[in-house]
N, C-alpha and C positions, 0 to 999 in steps of 0.2 A: 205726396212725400212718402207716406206709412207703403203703399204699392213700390214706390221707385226702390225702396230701401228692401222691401221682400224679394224682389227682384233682386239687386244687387247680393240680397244673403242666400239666397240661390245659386247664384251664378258662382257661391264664393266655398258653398260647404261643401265636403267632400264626397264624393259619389258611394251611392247606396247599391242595398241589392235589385233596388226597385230600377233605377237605371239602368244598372246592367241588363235586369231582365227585361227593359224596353228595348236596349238595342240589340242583344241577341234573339229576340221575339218567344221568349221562352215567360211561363209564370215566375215568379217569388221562390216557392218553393221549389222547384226545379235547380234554382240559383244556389238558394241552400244546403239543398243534395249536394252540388257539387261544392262549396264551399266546405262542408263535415265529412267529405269523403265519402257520401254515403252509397250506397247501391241502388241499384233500379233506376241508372241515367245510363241512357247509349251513350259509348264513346266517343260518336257524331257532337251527341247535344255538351258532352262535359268539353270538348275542343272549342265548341261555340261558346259555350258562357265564359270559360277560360280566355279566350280571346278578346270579348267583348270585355271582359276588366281588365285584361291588357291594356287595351288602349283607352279604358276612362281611368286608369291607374288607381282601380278598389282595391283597395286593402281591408279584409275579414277585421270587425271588432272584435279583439278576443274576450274580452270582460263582457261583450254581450253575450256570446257564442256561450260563453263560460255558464253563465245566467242562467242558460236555457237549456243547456246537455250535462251541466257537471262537470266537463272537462275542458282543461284551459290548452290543449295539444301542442303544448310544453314542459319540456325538458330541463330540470337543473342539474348545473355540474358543482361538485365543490371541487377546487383544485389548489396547487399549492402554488402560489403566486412566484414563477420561476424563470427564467428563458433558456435553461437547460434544454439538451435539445429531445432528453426523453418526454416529460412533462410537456413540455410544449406542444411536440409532434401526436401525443394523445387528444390535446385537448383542441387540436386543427380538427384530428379524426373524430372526434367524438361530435363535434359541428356539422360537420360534413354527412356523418351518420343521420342525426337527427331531421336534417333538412331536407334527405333522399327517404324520410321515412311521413315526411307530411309534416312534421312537429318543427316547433322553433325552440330555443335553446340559450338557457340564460346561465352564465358564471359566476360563480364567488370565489370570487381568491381567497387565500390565508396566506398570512407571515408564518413564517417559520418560526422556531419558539413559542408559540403561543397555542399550548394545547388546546384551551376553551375557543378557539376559532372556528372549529368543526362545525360547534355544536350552535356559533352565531352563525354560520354561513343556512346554515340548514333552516335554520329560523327567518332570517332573512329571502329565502327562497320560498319558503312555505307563505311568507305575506306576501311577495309581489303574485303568488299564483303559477304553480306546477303540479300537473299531474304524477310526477316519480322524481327520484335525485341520485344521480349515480356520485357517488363517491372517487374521484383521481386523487385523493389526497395519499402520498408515499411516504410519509414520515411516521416512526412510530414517536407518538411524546405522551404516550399513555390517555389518549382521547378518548372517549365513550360520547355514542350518539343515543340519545333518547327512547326506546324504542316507541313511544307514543306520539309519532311523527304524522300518521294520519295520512299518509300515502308510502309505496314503496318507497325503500331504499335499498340500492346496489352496490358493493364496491366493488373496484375494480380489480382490487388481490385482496392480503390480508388489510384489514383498516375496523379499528372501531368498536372489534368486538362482535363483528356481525356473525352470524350464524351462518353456516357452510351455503347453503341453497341461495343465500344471497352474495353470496363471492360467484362473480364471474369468470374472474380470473383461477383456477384451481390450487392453493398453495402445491410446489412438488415443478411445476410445468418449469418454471425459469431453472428450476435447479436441475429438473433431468437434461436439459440444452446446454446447460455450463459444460455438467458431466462431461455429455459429448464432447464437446470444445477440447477439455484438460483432454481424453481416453484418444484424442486426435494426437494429439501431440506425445502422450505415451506410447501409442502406437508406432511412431515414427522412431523411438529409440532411447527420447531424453527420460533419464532417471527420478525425474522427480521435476514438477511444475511449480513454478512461482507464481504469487499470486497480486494483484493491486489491487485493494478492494473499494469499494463506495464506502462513503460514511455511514456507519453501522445503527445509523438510527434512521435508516433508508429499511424497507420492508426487501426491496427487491438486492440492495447489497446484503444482505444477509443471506436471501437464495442464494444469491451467484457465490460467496461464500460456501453454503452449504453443497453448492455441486462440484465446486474445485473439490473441497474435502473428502466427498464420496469417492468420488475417483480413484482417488488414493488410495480410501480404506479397502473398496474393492479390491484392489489389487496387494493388499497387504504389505504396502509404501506408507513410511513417515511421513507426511507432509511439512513443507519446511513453513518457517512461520510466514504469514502474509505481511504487506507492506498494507499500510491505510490509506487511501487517494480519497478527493475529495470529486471526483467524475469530471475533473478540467484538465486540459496542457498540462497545466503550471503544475497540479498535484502528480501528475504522470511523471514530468520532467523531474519533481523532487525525489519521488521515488524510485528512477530509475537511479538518480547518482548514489542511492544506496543500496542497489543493488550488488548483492556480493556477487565478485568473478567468478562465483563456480558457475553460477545461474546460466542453464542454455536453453528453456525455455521458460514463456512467461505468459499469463493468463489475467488480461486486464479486466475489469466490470466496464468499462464502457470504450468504444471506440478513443475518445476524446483522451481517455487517460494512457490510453496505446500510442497515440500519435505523439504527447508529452515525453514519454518513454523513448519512445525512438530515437528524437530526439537528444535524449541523456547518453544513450548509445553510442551514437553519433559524434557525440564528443568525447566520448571516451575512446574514439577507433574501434568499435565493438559494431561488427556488422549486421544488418537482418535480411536472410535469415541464420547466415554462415554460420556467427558467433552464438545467436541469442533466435529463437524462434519467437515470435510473436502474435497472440491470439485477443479479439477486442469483441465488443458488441454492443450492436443496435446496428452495424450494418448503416452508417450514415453514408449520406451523398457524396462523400469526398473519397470514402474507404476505396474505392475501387481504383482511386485516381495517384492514392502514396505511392512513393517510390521505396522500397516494395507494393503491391498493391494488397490490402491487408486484410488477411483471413480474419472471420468474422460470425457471430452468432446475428443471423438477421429478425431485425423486428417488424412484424406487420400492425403497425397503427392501425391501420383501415378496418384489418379481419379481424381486432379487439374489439376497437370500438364497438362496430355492429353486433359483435357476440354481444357483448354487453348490452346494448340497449334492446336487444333482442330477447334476454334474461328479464331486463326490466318491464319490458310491454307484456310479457308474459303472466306478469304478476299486478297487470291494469286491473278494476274491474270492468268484467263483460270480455275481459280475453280468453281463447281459446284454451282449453286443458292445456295441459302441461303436458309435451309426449312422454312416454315409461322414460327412454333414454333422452338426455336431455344432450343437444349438439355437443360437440368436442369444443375451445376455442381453437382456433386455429395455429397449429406449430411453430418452431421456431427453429429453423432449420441453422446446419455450419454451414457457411461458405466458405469455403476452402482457396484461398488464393495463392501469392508466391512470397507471406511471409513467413509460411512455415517451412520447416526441412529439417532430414535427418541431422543428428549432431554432428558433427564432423571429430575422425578417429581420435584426436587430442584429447578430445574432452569427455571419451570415453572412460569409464575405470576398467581397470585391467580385469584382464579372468583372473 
């Protein structure tokens, strides 16, 4: 009976590294190697042992691994618990990052309102076991993180309080792309840009705020006051209906509040781009598809995320110095489509 039953709990636990290293004919340690990424295995032998836990379907114990190297080769995110499609489209990217980087990758949401969530998510990640914790949380609600956290921490703009070398994001970058944006549409003729902004307790509505406004002052233009959207349709569509007539162009914080807008337009008889020019951002998967197709500040998830995590790994122990010049994140280019255009002569003011 005690044999039949060793047997059957055999037959039943999950496959080891000793397994694997019988059926790819390799030692233990060799399995290991390849398991911690380590060096000194041909790319013959790490395809073989890779294979061979393909097919007995091993999965690395991390708590053991953990045990024995100090590092659990995962990643925590805090993020703002959202289905917004910026928040979201980061926290795809930042998955996606860590999983092309060998690590795996565990989330805490937060409620909104509730500044002390920060500081539980962080807590909460540091017991289930992560080696760093990048921060996506966009809100400002006056939060401070700990700094006795005991592994890095990165955020991904401003957030927290953190010290510049760990913002990956650089404040400055969403605001010099706005600029662009509004200096596109002054270009083109219209006297002054209108604004819709994100809710002002948004870190990155405040940039895209701050780059409309430079715009202007460069150019030594009053800027008119901004409208407040809340980055949906619906905040778009309210703001457009109180869009004053003079208004010929207009400079959204997010695509989504651009398409609301239009909208509002739309039912006022107010053409885009004839009557009203129209500028949005984040560059969503639909922008291309409006009727107008609608010019846009685009965003690269992919090429943040990886900045970032690549800021974070940097600051592992046992990581490589830090280069003098530390990488750019990657830009955020205009897209210029057919919702913008000159004003048309009506709505010019006279000499």
């Amino acid at each position: 009976m005690t044999a039949h039953a060793t047997s059957d709990d055999a037959r039943r636990r999950p496959p080891g590294m000793t397994d694997v290293a019988r059926l790819a004919g390799v030692s233990q340690k060799t399995v290991s190697r390849v398991v911690n990424n380590e060096r000194y295995v041909s790319e013959a032998v790490r395809e073989k042992v890779l294979a061979a836990a393909a097919e007995l379907g091993f999965r690395p114990n991390t708590a053991a691994r953990a045990l024995i190297t100090g590092r659990f080769k995962r990643i925590g995110v805090v993020s703002l618990g959202s289905a917004l499609y910026g928040p979201a489209s980061m926290l795809v990217a930042l998955e996606r990052a860590t999983r092309a980087a060998g690590l795996s990758f565990m989330v805490a949401n937060t409620p909104e309102g509730q500044p002390e969530a920060i500081q539980d998510s962080v807590d909460w990640l540091l017991a289930q076991g992560v080696d760093g914790i990048i921060l996506s949380e966009p809100i400002d609600e006056g939060q401070q993180v700990r700094p006795d956290a005991g592994v890095p921490i990165v955020g991904l703009g401003q957030a927290a309080d953190l010290p510049a070398e760990r913002v990956a994001l650089a404040r400055g970058r969403t605001a010099a792309s706005c600029r662009e944006a509004v200096e596109h549409l002054l270009d083109l003729g219209h006297e002054r840009v209108w604004h819709v902004a994100g809710p002002l307790d948004w870190w990155e509505a405040r940039e895209r705020l701050e780059g409309w406004a430079e715009a202007h002052r460069a150019r030594g233009i009053e800027a008119p006051p901004h409208l407040e959207g809340d980055w949906t349709p619906a905040g778009g569509h309210a703001a457009g209906l109180a869009l004053p007539s003079e208004a010929t162009a207009v400079f959204c914080a997010n695509d989504d509040t651009a398409i609301g807008l239009a909208r509002a337009l739309h039912e006022a008889g107010r053409r885009v781009p004839e009557d009203v020019s129209l500028v949005g951002f984040d560059d969503i998967p639909a922008a291309a598809y409006l009727s107008p197709p609608l010019t846009t500040v685009r965003q690269d998830f992919e090429g943040d995320a990886t900045h970032a995590l690549n800021v974070l790994m940097r600051l592992l122990p046992g990581a490589a110095p830090e280069p003098e010049a530390r990488a750019a994140a990657p830009r955020r280019p205009l897209v210029v489509r057919s919702s913008t255009a000159p004003p048309t002569s009506s709505h010019l003011s006279p000499p």
